[in-house]
MMTF fields as JSON, N, C-alpha, C and O atoms, coordinates in Angstrom:
{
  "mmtfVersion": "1.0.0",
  "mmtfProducer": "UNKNOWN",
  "numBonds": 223,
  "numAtoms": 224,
  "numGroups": 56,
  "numChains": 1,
  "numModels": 1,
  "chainsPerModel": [1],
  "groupsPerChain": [56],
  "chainIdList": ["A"],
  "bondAtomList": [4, 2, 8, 6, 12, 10, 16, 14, 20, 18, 24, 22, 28, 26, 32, 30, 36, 34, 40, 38, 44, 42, 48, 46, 52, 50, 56, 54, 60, 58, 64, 62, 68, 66, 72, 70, 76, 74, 80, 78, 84, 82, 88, 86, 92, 90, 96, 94, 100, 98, 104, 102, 108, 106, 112, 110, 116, 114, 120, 118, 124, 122, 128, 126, 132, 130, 136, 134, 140, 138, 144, 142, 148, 146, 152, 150, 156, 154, 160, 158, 164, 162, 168, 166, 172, 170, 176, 174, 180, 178, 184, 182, 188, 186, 192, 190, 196, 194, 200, 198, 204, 202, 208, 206, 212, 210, 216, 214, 220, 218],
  "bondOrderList": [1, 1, 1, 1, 1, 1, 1, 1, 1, 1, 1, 1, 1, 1, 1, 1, 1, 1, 1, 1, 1, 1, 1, 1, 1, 1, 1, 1, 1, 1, 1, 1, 1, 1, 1, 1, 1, 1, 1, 1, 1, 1, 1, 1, 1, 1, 1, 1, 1, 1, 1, 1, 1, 1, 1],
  "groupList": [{"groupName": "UNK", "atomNameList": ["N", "CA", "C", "O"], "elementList": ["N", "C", "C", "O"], "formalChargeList": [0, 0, 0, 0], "bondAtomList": [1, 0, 2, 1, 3, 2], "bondOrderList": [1, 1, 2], "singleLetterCode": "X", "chemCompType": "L-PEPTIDE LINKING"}],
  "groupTypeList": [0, 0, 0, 0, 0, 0, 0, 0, 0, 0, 0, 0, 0, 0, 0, 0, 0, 0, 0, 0, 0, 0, 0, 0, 0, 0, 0, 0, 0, 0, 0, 0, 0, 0, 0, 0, 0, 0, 0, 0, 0, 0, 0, 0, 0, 0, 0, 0, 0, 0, 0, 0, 0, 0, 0, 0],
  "groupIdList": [1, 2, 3, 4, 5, 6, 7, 8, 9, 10, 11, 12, 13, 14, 15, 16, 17, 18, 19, 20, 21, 22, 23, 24, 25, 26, 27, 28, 29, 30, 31, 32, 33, 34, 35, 36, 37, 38, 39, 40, 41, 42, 43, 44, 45, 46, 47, 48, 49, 50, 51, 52, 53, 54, 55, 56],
  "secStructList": [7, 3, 3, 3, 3, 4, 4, 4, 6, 1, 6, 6, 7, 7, 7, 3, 3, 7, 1, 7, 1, 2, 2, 2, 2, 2, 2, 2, 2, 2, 2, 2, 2, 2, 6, 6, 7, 7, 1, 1, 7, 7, 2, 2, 2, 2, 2, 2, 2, 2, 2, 2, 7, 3, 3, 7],
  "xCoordList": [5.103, 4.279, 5.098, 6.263, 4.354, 4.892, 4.155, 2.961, 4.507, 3.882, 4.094, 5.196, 3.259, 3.449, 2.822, 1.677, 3.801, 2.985, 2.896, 3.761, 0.868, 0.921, 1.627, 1.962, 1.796, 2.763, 4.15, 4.859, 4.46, 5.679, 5.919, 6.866, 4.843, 4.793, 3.635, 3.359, 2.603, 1.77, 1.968, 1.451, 2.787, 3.202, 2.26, 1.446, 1.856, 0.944, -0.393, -1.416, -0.238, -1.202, -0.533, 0.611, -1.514, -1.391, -1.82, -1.829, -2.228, -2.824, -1.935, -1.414, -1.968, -1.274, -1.886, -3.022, -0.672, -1.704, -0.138, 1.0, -0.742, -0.1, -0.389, -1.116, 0.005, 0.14, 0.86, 2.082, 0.339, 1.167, 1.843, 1.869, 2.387, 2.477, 1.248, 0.8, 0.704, -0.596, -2.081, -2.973, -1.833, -2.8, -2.988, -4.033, -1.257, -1.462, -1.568, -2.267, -0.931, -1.431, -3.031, -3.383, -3.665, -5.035, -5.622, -6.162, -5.375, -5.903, -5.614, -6.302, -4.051, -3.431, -4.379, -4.852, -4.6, -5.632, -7.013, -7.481, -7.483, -8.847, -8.486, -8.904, -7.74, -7.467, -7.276, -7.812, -6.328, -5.864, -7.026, -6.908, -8.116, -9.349, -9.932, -10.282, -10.145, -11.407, -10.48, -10.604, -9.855, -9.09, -8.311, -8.477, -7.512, -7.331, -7.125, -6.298, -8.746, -9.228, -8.306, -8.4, -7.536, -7.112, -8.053, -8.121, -8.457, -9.2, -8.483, -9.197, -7.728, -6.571, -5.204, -4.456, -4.768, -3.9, -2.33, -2.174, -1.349, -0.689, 0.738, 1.06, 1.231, 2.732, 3.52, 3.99, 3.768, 4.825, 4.209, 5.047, 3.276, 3.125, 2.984, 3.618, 2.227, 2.702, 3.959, 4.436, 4.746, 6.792, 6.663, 6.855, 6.357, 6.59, 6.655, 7.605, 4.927, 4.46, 5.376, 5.577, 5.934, 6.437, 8.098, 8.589, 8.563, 9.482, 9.609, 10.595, 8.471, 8.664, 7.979, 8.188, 7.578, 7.261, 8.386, 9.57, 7.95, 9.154, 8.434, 7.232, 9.605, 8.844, 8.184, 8.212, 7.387, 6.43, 7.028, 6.512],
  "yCoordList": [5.828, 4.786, 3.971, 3.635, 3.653, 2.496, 1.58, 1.816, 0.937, -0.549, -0.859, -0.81, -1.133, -1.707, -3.151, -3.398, -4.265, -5.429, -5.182, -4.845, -5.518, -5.377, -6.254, -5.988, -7.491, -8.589, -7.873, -8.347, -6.864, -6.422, -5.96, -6.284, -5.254, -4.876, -5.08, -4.353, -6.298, -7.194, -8.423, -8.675, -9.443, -10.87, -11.494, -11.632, -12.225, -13.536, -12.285, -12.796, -11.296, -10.473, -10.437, -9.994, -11.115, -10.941, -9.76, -9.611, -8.816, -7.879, -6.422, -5.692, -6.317, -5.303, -3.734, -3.286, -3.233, -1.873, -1.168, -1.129, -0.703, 0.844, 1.8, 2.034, 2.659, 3.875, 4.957, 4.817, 6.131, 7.139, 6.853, 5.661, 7.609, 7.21, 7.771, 7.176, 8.894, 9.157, 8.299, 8.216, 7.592, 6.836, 5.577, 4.936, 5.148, 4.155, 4.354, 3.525, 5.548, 6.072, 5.537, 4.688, 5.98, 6.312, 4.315, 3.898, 3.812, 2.484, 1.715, 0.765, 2.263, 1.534, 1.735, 0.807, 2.725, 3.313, 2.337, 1.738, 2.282, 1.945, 0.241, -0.244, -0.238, -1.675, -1.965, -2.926, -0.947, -1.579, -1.259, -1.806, -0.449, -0.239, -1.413, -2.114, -1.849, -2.793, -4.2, -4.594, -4.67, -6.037, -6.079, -7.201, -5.241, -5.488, -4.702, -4.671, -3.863, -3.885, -2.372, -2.053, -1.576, -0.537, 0.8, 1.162, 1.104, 2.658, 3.901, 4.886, 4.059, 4.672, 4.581, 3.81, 4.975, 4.62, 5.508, 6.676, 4.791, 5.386, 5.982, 5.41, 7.353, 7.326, 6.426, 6.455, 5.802, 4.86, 3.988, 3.439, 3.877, 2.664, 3.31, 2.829, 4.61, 5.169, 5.353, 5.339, 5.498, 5.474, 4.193, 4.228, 2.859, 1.455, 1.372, 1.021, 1.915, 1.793, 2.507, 2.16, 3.67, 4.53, 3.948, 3.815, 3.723, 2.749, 1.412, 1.125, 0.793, -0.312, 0.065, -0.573, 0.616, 1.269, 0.842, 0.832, 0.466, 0.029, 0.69, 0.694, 1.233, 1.247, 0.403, -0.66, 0.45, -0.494, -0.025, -0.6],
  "zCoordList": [-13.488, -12.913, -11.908, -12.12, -10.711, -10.209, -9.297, -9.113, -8.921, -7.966, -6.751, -6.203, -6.341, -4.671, -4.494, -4.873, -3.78, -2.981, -1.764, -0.955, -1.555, 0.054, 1.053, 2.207, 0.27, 0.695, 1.079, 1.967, 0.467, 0.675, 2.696, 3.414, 3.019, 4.311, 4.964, 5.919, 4.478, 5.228, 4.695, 3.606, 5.404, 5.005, 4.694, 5.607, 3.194, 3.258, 2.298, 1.841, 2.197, 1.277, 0.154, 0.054, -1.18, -2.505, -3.241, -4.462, -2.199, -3.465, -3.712, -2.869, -4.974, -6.016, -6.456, -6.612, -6.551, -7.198, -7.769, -7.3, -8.93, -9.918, -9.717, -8.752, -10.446, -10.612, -10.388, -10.344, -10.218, -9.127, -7.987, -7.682, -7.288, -5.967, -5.233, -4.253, -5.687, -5.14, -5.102, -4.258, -6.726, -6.848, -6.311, -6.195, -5.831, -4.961, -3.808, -3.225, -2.896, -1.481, -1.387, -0.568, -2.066, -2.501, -2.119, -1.095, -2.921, -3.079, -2.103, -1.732, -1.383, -0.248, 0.825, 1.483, 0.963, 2.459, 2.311, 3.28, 1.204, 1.043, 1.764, 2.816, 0.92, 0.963, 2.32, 2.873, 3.03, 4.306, 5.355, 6.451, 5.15, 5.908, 5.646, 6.595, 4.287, 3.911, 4.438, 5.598, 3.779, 3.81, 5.257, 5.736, 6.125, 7.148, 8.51, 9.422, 8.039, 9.65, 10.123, 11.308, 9.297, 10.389, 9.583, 8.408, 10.377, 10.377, 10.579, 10.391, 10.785, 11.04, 10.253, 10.852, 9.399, 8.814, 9.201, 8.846, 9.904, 10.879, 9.366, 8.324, 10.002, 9.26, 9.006, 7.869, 9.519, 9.87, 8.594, 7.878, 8.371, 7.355, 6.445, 5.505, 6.064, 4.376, 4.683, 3.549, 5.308, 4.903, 4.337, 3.122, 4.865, 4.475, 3.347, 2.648, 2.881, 1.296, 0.256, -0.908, 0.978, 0.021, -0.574, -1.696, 0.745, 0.505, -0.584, -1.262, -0.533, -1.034, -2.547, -3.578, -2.487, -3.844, -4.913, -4.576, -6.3, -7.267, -8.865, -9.131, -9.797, -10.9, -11.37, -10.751, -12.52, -12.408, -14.363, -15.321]
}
């Protein structure tokens, strides 16, 4: 298992997620479509997520 803050690589965002790393790929995409606006979800930012990724 592990965790990601979106705060971690969008400043001033509180929101959280577990799991996999797949299951958070998964929740990350949704979130960053719904909550801020990118439709497109570029490489460069699943490296971010993956990076900042921590056991949980």
């Amino acid at each position: 298992m592990k965790a990601f803050r979106c705060g971690d690589v969008v400043p001033g965002c509180a929101r959280t997620f577990s799991g996999t790393e797949d299951d958070i790929l998964g929740q990350v995409a949704q979130h960053a479509q719904h909550d801020h606006g990118l439709t497109d979800i570029p490489e460069a930012l699943v490296t971010q997520v993956r990076e900042a990724m921590t056991p949980a």
